[in-house]
C-alpha positions in Angstrom: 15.9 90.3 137.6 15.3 94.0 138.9 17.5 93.1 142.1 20.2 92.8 139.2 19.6 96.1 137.4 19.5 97.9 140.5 23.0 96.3 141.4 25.0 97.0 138.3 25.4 100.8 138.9 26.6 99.7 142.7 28.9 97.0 141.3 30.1 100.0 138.3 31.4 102.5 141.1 33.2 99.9 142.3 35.2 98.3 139.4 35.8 102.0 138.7 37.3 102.5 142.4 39.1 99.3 142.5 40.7 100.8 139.1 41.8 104.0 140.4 43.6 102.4 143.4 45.2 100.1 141.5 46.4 103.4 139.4 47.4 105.5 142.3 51.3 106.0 143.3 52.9 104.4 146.3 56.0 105.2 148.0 57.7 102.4 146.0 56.0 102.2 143.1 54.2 105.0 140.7 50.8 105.5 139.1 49.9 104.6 135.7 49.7 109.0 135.3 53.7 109.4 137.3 54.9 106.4 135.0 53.8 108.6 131.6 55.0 112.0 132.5 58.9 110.2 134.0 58.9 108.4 130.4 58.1 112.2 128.6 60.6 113.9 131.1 63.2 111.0 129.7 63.0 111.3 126.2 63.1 115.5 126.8 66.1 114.7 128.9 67.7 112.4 126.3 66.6 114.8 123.5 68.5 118.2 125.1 71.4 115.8 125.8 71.4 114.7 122.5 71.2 118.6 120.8 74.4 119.6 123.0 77.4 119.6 120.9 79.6 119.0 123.4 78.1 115.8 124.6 77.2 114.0 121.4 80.3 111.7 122.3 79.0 111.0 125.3 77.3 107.8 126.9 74.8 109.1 128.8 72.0 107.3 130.3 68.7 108.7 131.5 66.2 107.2 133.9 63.5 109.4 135.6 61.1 108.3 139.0 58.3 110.2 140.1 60.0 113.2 138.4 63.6 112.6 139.9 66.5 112.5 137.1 69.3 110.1 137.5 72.4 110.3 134.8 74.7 107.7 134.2 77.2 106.4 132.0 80.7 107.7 131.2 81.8 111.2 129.8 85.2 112.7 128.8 85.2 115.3 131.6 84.5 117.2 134.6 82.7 119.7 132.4 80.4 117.3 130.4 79.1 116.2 133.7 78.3 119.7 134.8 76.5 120.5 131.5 74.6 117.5 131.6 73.2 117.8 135.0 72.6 121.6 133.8 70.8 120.4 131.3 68.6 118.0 132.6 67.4 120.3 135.9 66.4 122.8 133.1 64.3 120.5 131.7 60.1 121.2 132.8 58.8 118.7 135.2 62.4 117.8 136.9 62.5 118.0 140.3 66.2 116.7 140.8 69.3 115.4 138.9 71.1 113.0 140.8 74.6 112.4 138.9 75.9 109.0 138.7 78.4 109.5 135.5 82.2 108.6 135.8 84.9 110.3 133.9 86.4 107.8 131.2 
């Protein structure tokens, strides 16, 4: 029974290991910690969008990966597309806007 006492702390470290791998970001996928701040940078993305007058007409979708923007959807002009792109990269934690809107 002491053999098993003295194991627990051995077997602890390693649940807690195999956890934080299982957390941590690959090339193709992101960690548990990337996944949370690209779901806050959405919703302040979709937020600012949202509080521009000249875009509430707009259908504009927002998706965000490992801190990477990407807008799609359809606006009424050149110029809505240029304000929301502006919009998004001023957004904290953006590291790029990649634009995939069409004109309607």
């Amino acid at each position: 029974m002491e053999r098993f006492f003295r194991s627990v702390p051995m077997l602890a470290m390693a649940m807690l290991l195999a956890l934080f791998v299982g957390c941590a970001s690959t090339e193709t996928s992101s960690g548990t910690g990337e996944y949370i701040d690209d779901t806050v940078i959405t919703a302040k993305v979709k937020t600012a969008i949202f509080n521009e007058s000249t875009l509430k007409s707009a259908e504009i979708n927002v998706e965000t990966y490992k801190g990477e923007v990407q807008l799609s959807g359809f606006v009424n002009s050149r110029a809505d597309i240029d304000t929301a792109v502006r919009i998004a990269g001023g957004v904290k934690g953006v590291k790029s806007v990649s634009n995939n809107m069409e004109l309607k």
